[in-house]
VOBA-1610 file (N, C-alpha, C; in pm, whole numbers, padded with zeros to 5 digits, always signed):
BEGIN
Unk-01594+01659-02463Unk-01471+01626-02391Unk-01507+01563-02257Unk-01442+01452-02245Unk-01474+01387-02121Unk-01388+01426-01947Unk-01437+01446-01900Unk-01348+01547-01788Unk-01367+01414-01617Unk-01268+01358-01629Unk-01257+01281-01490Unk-01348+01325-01370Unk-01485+01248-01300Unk-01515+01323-01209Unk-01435+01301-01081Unk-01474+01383-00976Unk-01397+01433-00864Unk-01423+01312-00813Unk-01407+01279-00654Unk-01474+01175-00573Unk-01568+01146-00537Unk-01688+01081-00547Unk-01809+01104-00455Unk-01784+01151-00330Unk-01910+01286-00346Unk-01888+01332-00204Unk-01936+01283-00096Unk-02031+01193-00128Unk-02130+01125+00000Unk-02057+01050+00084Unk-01958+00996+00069Unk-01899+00911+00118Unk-01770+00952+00169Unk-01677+01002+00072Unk-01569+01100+00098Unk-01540+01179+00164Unk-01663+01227+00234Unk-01688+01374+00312Unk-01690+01342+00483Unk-01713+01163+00465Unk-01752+01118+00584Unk-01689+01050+00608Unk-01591+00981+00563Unk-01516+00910+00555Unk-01352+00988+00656Unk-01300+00905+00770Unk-01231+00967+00833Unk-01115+00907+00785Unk-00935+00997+00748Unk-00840+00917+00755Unk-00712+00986+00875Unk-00649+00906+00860Unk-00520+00937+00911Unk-00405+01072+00822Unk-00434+01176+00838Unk-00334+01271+00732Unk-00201+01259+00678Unk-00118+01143+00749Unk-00008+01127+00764Unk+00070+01186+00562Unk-00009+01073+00484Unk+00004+01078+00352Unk+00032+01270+00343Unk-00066+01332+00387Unk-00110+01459+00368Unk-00017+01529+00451Unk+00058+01507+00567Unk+00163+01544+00633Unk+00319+01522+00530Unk+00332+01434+00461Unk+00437+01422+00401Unk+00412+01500+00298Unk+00370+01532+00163Unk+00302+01569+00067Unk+00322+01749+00074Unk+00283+01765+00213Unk+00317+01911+00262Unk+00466+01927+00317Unk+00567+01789+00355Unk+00689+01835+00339Unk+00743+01870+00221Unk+00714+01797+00106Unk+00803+01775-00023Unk+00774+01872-00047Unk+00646+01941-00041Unk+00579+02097-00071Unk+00650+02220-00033Unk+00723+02229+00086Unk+00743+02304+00134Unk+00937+02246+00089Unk+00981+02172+00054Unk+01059+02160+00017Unk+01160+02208-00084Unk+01029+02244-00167Unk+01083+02281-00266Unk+00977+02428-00312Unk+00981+02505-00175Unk+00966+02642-00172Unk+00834+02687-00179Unk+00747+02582-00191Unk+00584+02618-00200Unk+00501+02645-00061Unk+00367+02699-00065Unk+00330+02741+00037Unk+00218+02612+00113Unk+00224+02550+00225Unk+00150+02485+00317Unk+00068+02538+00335Unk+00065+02626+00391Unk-00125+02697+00479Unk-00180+02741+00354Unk-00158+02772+00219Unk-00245+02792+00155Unk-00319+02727+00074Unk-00212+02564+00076Unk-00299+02428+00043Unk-00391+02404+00119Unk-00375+02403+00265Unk-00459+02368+00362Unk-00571+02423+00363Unk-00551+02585+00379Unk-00678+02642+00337Unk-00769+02594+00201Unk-00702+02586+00117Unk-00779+02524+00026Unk-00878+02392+00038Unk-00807+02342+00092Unk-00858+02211+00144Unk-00985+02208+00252Unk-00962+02310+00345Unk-01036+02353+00479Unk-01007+02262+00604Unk-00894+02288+00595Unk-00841+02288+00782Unk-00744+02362+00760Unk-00702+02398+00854Unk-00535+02512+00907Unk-00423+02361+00922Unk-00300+02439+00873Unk-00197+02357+00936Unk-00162+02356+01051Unk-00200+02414+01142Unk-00220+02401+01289Unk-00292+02310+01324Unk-00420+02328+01293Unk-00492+02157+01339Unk-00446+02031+01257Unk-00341+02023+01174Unk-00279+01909+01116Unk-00173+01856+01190Unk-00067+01982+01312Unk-00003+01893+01389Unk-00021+01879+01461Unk-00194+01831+01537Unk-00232+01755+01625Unk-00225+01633+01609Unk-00091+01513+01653Unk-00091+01399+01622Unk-00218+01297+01627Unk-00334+01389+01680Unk-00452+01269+01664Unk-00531+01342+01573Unk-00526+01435+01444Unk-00550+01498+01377Unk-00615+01395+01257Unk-00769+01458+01250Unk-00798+01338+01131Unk-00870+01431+01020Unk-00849+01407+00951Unk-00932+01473+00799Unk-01004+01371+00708Unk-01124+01446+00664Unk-01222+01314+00600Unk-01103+01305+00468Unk-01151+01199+00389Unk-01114+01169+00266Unk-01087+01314+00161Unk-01236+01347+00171Unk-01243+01461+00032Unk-01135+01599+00093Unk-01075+01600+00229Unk-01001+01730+00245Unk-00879+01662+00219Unk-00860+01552+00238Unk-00728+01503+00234Unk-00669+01488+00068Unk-00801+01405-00018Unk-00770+01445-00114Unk-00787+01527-00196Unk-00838+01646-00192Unk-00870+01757-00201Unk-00687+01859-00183Unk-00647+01843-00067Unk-00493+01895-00064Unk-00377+01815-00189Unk-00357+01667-00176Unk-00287+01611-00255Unk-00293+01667-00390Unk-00456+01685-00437Unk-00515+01750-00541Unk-00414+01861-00590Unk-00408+01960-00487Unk-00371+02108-00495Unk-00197+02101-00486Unk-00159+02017-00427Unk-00003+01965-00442Unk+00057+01941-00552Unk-00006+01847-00578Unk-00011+01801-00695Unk+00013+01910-00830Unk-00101+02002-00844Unk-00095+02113-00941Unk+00053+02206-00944Unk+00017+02245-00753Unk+00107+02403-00718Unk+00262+02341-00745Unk+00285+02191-00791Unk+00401+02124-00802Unk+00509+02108-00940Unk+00339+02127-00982Unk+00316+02044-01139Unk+00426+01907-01188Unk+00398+01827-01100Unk+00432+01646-01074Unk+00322+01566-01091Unk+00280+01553-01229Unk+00170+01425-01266Unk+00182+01322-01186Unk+00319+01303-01238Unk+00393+01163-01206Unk+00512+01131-01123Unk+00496+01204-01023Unk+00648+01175-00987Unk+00607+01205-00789Unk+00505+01279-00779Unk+00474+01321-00663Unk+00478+01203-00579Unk+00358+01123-00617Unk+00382+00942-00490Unk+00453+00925-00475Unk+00562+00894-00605Unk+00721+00796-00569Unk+00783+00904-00430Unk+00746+01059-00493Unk+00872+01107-00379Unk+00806+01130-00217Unk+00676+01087-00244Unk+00636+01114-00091Unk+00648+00984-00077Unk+00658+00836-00117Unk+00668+00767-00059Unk+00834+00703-00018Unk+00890+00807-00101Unk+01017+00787-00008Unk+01132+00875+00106Unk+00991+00962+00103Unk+01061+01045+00248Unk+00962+01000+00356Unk+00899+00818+00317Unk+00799+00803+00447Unk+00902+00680+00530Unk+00917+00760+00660Unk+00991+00664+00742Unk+00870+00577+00850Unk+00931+00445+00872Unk+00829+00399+00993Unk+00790+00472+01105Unk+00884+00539+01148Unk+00841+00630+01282Unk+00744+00722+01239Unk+00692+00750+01182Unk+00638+00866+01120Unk+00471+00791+01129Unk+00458+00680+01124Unk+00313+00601+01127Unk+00282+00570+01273Unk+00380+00586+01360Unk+00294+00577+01525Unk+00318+00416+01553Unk+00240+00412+01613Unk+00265+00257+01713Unk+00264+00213+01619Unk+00180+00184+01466Unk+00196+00058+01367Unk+00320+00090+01355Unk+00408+00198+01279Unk+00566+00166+01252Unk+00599+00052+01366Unk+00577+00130+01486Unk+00714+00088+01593Unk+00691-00083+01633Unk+00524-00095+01625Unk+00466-00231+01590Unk+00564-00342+01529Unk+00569-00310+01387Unk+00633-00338+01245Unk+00780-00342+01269Unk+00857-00268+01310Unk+01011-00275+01426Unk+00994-00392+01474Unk+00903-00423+01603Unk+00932-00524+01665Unk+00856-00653+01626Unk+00823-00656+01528Unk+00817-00830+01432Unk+00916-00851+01393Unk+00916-01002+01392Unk+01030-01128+01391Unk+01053-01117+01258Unk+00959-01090+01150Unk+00993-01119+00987Unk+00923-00992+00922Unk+00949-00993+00819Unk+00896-00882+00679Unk+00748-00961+00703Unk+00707-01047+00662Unk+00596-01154+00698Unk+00495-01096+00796Unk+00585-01104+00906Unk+00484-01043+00986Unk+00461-00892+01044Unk+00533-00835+00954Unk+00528-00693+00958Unk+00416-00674+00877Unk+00419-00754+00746Unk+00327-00730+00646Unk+00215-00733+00710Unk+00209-00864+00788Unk-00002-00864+00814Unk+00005-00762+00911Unk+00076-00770+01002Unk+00035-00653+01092Unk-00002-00540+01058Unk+00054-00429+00941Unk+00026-00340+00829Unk-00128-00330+00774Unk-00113-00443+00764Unk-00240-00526+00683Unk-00334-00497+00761Unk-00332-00550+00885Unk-00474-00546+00982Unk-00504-00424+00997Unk-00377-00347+01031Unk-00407-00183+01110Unk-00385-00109+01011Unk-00392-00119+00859Unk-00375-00017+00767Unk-00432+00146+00785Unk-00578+00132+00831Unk-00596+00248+00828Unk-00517+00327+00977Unk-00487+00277+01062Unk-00435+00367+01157Unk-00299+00392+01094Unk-00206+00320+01028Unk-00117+00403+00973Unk-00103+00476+00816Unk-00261+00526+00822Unk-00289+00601+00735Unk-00300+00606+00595Unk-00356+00457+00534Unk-00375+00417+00439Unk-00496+00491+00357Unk-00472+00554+00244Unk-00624+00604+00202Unk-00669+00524+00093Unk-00614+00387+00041Unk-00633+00278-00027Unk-00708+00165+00056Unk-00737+00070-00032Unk-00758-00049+00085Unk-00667-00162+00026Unk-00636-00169+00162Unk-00533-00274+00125Unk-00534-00439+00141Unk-00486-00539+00049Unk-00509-00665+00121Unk-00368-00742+00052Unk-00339-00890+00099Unk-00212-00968+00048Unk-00278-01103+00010Unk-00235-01151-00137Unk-00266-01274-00140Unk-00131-01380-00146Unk-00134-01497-00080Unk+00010-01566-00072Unk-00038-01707-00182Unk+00080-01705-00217Unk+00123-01787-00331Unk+00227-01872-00282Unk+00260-01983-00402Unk+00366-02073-00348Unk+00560-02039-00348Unk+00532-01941-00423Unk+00693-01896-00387Unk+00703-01738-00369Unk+00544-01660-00351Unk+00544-01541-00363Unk+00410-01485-00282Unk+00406-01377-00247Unk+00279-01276-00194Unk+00288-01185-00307Unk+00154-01133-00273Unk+00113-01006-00399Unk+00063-00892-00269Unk+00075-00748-00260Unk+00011-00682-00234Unk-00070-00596-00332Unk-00216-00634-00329Unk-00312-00541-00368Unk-00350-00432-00305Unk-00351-00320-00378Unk-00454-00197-00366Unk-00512-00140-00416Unk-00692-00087-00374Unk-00746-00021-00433Unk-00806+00069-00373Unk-00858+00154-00490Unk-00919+00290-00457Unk-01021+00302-00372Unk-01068+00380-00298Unk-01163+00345-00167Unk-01270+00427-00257Unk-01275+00561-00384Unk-01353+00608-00359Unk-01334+00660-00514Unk-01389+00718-00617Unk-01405+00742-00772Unk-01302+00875-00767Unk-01182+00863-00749Unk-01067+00952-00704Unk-00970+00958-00813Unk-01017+00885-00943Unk-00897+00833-01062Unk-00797+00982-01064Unk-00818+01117-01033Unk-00704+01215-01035Unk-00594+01183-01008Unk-00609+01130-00873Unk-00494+01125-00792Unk-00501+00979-00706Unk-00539+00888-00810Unk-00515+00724-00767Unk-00404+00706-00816Unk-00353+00690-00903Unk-00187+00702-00916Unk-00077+00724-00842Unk-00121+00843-00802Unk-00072+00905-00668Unk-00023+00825-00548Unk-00136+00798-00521Unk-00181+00728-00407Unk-00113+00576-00405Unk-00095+00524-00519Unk-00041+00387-00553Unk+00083+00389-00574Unk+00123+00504-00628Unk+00295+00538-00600Unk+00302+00530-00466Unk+00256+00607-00417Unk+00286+00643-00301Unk+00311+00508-00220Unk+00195+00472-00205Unk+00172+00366-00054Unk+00280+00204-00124Unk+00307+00242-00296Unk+00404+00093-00305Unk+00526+00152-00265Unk+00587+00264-00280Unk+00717+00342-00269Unk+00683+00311-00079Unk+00617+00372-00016Unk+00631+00370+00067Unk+00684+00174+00191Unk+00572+00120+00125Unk+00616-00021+00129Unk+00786-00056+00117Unk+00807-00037+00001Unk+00937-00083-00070Unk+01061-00046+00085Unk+01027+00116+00082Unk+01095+00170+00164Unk+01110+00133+00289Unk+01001+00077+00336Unk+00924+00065+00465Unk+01079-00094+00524Unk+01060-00153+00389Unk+01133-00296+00409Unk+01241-00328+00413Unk+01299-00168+00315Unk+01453-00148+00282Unk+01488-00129+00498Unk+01410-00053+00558Unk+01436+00026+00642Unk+01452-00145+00750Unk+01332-00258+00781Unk+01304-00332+00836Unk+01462-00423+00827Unk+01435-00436+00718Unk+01525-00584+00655Unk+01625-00565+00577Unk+01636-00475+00514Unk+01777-00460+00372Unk+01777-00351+00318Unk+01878-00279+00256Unk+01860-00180+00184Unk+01865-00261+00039Unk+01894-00391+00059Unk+01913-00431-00083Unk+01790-00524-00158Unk+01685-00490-00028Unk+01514-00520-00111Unk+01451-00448-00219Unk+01452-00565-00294Unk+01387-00467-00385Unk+01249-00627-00432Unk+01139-00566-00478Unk+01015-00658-00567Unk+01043-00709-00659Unk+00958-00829-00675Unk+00977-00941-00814Unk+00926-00807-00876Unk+00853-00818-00883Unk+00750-00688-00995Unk+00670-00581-00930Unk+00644-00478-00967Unk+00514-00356-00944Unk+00429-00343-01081Unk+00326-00390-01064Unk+00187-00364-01147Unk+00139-00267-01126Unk+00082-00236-01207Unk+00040-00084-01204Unk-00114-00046-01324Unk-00207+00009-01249Unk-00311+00027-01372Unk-00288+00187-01423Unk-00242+00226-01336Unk-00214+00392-01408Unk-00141+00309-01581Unk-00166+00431-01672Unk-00131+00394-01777Unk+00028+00453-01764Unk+00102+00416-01888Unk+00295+00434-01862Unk+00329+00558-01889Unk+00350+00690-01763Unk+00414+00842-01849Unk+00539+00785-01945Unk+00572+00951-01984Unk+00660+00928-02076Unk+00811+00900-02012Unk+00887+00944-01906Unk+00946+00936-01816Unk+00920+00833-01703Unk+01003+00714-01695Unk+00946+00624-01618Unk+01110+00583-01505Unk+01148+00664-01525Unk+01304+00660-01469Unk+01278+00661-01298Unk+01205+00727-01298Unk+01201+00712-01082Unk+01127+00597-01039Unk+01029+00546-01141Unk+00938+00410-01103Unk+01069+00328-01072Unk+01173+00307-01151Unk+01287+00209-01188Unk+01399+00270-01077Unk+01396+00364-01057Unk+01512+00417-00988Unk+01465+00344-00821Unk+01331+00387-00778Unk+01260+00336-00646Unk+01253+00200-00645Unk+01172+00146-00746Unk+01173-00011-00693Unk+01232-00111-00737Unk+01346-00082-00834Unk+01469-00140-00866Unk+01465-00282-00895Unk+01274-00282-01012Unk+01241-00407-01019Unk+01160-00383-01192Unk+01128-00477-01223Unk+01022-00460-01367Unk+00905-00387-01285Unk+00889-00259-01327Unk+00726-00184-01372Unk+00667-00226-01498Unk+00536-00287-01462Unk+00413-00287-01561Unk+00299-00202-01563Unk+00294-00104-01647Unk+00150-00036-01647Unk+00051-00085-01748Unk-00039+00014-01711Unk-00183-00054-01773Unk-00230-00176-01761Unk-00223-00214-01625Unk-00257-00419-01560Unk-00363-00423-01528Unk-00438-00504-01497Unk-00550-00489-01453Unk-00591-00458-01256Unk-00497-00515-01258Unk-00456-00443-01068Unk-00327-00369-01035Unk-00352-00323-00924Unk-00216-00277-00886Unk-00179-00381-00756Unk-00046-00403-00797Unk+00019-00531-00742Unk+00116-00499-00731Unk+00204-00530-00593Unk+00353-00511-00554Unk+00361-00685-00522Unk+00452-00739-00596Unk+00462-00863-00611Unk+00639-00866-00502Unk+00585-00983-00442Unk+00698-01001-00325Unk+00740-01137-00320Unk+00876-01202-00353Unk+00916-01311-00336Unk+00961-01351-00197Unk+00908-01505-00195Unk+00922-01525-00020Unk+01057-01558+00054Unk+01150-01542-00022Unk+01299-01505+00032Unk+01296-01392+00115Unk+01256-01301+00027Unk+01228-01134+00096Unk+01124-01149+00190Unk+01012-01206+00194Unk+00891-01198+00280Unk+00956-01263+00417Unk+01026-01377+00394Unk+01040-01472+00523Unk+01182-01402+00575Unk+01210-01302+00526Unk+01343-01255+00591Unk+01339-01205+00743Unk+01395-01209+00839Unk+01413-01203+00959Unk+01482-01012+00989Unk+01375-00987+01128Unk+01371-00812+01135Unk+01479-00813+01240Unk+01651-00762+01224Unk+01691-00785+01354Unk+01653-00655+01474Unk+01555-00601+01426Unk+01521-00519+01593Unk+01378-00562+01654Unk+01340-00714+01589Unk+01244-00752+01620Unk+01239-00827+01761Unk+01115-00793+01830Unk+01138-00776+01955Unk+00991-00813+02020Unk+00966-00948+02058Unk+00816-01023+02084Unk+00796-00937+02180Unk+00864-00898+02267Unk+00815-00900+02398Unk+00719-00730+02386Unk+00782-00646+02321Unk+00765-00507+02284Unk+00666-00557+02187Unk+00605-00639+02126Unk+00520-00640+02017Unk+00370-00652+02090Unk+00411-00743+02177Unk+00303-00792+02328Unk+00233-00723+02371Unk+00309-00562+02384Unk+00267-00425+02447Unk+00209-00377+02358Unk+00230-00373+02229Unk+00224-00245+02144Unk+00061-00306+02095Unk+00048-00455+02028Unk-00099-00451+01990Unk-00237-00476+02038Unk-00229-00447+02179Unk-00304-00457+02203Unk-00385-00267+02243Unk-00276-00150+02229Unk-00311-00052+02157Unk-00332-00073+02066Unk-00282-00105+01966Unk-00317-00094+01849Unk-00479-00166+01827Unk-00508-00257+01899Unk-00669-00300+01903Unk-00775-00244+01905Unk-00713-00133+02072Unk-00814-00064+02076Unk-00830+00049+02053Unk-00774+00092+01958Unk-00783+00230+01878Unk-00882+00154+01741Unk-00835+00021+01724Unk-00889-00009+01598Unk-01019-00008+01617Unk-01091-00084+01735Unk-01190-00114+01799Unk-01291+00042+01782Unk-01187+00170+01837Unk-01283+00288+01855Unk-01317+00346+01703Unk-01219+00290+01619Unk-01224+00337+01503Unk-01349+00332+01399Unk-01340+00156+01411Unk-01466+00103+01353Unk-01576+00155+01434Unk-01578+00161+01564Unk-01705+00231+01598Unk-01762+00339+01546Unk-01671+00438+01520Unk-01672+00529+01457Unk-01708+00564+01307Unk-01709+00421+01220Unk-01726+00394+01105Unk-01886+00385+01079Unk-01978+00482+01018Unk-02107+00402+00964Unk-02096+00300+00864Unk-02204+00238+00892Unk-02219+00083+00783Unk-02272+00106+00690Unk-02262+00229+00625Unk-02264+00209+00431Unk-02067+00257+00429Unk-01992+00293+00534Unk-01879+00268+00491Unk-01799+00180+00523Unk-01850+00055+00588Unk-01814-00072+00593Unk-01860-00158+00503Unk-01979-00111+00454Unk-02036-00190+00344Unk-01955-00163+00224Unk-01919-00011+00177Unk-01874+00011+00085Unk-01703-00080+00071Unk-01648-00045+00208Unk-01464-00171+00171Unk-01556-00282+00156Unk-01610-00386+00171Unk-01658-00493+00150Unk-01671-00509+00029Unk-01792-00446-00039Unk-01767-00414-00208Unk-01679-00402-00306Unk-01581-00289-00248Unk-01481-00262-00313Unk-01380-00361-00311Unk-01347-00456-00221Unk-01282-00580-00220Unk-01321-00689-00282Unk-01431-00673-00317Unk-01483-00783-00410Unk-01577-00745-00559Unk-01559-00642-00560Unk-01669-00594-00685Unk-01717-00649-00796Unk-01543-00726-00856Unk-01639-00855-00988Unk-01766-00939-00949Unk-01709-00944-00809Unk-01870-01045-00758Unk-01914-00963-00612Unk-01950-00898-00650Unk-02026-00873-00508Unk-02101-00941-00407Unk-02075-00939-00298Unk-02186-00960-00187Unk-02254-00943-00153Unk-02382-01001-00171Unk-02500-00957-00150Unk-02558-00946-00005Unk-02640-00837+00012Unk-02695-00809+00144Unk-02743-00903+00228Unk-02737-01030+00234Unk-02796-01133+00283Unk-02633-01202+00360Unk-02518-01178+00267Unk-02426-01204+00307Unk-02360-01117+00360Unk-02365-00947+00320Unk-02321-00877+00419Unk-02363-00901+00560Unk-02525-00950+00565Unk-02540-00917+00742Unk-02530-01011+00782Unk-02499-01139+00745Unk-02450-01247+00805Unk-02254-01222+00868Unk-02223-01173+00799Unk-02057-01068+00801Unk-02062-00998+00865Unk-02125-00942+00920Unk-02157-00806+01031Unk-02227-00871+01148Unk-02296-00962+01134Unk-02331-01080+01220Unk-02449-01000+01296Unk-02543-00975+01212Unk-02685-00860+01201Unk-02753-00959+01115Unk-02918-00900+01084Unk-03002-00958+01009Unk-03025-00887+00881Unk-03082-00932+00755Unk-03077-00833+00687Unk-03175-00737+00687Unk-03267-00783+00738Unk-03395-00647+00777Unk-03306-00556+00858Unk-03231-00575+00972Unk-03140-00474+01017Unk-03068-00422+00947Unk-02989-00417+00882Unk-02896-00404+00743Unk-02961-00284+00740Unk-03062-00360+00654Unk-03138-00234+00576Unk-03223-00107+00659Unk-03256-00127+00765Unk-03260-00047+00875Unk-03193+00038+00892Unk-03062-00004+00932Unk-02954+00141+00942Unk-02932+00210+00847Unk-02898+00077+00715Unk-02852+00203+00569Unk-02984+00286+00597Unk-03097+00254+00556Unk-03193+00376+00542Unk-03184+00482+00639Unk-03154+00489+00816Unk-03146+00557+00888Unk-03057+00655+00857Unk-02934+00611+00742Unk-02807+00671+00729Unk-02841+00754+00577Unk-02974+00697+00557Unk-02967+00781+00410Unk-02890+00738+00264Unk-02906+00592+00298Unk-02815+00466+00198Unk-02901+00405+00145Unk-02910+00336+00062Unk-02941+00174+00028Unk-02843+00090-00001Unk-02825-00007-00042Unk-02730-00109-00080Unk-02711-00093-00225Unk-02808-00055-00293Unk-02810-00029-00455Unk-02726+00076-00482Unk-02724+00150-00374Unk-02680+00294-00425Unk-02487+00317-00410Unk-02484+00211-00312Unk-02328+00187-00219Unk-02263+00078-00371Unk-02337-00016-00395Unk-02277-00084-00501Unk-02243-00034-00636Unk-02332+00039-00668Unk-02328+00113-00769Unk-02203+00222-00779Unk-02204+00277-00636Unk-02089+00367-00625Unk-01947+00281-00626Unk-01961+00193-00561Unk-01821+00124-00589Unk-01811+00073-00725Unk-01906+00022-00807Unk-01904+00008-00947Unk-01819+00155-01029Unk-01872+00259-01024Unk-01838+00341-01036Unk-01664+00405-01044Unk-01636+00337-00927Unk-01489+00349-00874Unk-01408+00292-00966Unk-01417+00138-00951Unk-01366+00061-01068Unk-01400+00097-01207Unk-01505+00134-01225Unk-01507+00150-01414Unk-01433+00269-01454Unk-01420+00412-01360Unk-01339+00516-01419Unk-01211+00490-01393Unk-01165+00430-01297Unk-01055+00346-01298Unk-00980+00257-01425Unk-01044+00179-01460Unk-01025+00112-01600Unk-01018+00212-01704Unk-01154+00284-01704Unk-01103+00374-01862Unk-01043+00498-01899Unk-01011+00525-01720Unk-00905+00649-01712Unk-00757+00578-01752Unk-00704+00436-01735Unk-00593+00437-01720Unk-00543+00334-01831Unk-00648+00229-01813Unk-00629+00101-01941Unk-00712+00100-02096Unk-00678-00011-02211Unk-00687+00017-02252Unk-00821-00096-02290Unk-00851-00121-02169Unk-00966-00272-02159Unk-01066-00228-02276Unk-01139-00368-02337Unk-01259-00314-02410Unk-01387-00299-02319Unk-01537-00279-02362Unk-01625-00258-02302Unk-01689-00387-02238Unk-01654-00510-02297Unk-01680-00622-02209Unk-01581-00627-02129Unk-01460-00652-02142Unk-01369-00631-02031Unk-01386-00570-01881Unk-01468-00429-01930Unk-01478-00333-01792Unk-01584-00379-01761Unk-01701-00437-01846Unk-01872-00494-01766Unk-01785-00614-01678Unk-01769-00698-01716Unk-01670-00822-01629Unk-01622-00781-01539Unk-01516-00690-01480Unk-01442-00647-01413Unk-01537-00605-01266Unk-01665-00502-01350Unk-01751-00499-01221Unk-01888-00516-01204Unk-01881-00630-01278Unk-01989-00739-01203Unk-02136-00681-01316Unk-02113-00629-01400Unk-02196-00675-01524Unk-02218-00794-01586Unk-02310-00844-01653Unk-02328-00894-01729Unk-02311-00887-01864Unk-02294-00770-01921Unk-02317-00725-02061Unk-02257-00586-02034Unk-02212-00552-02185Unk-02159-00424-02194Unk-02280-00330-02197Unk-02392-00317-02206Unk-02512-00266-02217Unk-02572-00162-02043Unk-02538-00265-01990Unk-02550-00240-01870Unk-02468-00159-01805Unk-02335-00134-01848Unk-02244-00105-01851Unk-02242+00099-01918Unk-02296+00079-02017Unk-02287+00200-02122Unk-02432+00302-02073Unk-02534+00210-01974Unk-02662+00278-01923Unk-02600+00391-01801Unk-02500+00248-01714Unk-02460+00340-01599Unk-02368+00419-01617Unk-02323+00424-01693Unk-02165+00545-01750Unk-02272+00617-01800Unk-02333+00609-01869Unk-02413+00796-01907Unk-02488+00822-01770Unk-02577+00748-01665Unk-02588+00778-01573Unk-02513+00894-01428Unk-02359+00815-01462Unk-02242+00854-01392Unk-02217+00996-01419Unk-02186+00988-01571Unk-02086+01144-01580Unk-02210+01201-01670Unk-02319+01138-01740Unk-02343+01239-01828Unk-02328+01242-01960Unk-02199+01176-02011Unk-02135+01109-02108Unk-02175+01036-02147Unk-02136+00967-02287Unk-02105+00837-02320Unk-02023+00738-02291Unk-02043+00613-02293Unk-01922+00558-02281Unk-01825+00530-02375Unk-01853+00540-02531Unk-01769+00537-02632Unk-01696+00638-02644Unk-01773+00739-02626Unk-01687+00912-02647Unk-01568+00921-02531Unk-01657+00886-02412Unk-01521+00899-02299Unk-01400+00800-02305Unk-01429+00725-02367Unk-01340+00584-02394Unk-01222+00621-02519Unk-01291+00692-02636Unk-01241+00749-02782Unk-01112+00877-02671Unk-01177+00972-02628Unk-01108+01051-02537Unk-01002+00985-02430Unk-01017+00891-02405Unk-00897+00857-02329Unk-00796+00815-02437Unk-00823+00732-02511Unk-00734+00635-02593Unk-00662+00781-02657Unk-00710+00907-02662Unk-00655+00994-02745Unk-00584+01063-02644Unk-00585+01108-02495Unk-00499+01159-02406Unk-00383+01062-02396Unk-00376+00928-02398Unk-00296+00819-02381Unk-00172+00846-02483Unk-00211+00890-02604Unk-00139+00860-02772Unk-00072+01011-02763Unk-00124+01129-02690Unk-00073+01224-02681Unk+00027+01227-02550Unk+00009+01160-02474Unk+00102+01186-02375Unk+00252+01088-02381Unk+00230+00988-02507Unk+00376+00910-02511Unk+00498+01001-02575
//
């Protein structure tokens, strides 16, 4: 039996976010009569040190709680949508109030975009623009397939909401893509984004037509925007300082994984040499082999936790050559096979319609 692994801890453990996600998650929790401090404990912090508004928790406690929410809830599927719609802008700090005072949805978006992680993104996020449309992509920062779903409800619900609040209550998306595969109950996907859901895609995509994008914010306000980002800079500024470079290396990867970047082009990107590069990873107890591999990792349990891709499909996807290569590092990974774990999904999939 093939059993989803947890997150890598190497990375996860060190990895700092914003709790906010993890602040809401514990309202809906407590909402509906369940206990907070004993998630937390689980997790290892107190809910006391969570309402320190500069309160940060690595990755693995943060998702580590959602984890336990998730269960003490028993909401496979339904938990993201509803935390992402009791997420108001005020609730994200200067990026909300940021996002208030832009002129358009447009430029709320990049602004979002730039400062994602200060308003508490545990995805990575990016936008590609098209000729009558934007796409927002997101992906998994870390081999988290439990509660990536989650997380993608969440942060598109939260979006959706984010815009209803900016610009209209009557926004709604061309489309939401989705790689989670389709529960059997799909009524709140449809009820929230009041648009076609596709599961099992090969990305997750909140598709945005530029009627809606170029729409105008009326509490948008230059002069208040003037003030606000250049906090917002330098928090970003202390942030990344704060970041080691196998976890700058690793978003780099993970943003590009069909083709990766090679170390010659990372330190030209970091605007370092690559003998330095490799300097620090080793100081940090990294290599570059080991960071790629892990983001490989991310994406392939990704695919065969949720889709129904074949084994060339998923070598393609992250930057294989051959399915061979592919079936070495999956028994590497879990231990497994890759046919057996693959036979095992296609059979959780057929049981859960």
């Amino acid at each position: 039996m093939f059993e989803i692994p947890l997150p890598d801890r190497s990375g996860a453990a060190k990895f700092q976010v914003n709790p906010l996600i993890v602040r809401i998650a514990l309202a809906e929790l407590r909402h509906q009569g369940g206990d907070p401090s004993a998630i937390c404990a689980q997790a290892g912090f107190s809910l006391n040190e969570l309402e320190d508004p500069n309160a940060r928790l690595s990755y693995l406690q943060a998702s580590t709680a959602l984890r336990c929410i998730r269960e003490a809830l028993r909401e496979e599927h339904s938990l993201g949508l509803r935390i992402g719609l009791r997420h108001h802008l005020v609730a994200s700090g200067l990026v909300g109030f940021a996002a208030m005072a832009c002129t358009t949805l447009r430029d709320a978006g990049m602004l979002a975009l730039r400062f994602q992680d200060l308003a508490g993104s545990m995805l990575l996020m990016d936008i590609d623009s098209h000729s009558d449309h934007v796409v927002v992509l997101a992906t998994p920062r870390f081999s988290d397939v439990s509660i990536t779903a989650c997380l993608i409800d969440g942060t598109f619900a939260a979006l959706v909401t984010a815009a209803r609040q900016l610009i209209s209550v009557g926004f709604r998306p061309r489309a939401v893509e989705l790689v989670a595969r389709q529960p059997a109950d799909t009524s709140l996907h449809h009820q929230v984004f009041q648009c076609p859901v596709r599961f099992g895609c090969a990305r997750n995509r909140l598709v945005i037509d530029h009627e809606w994008w170029l729409s105008r914010i009326d509490s948008g306000d230059p002069r208040a925007l003037q003030r606000l980002v250049p906090l917002l800079e330098a928090a970003t500024v202390q942030k990344t300082k704060n970041l080691s470079i196998d976890a700058l290396i690793e978003n780099r990867l993970r943003e590009n994984i069909r083709q990766p970047p090679s170390l010659v082009e990372l330190a030209k990107l970091f605007n370092t040499s690559e003998r330095n590069l490799r300097r620090k990873l080793s100081e940090a107890g990294r290599s570059y082999g080991d960071i790629l591999d892990q983001a490989r990792k991310t994406r392939a349990l990704e695919l065969i936790t949720h889709t129904q891709y074949s084994m060339q499909e998923i070598a393609e996807e992250i930057g294989f050559n051959d399915p061979r290569s592919l079936r070495r590092a999956f028994k590497r990974w879990t231990g497994k096979t890759l046919a057996s774990a693959m036979a095992n999904m296609a059979v959780k999939r057929a049981g859960a319609r």
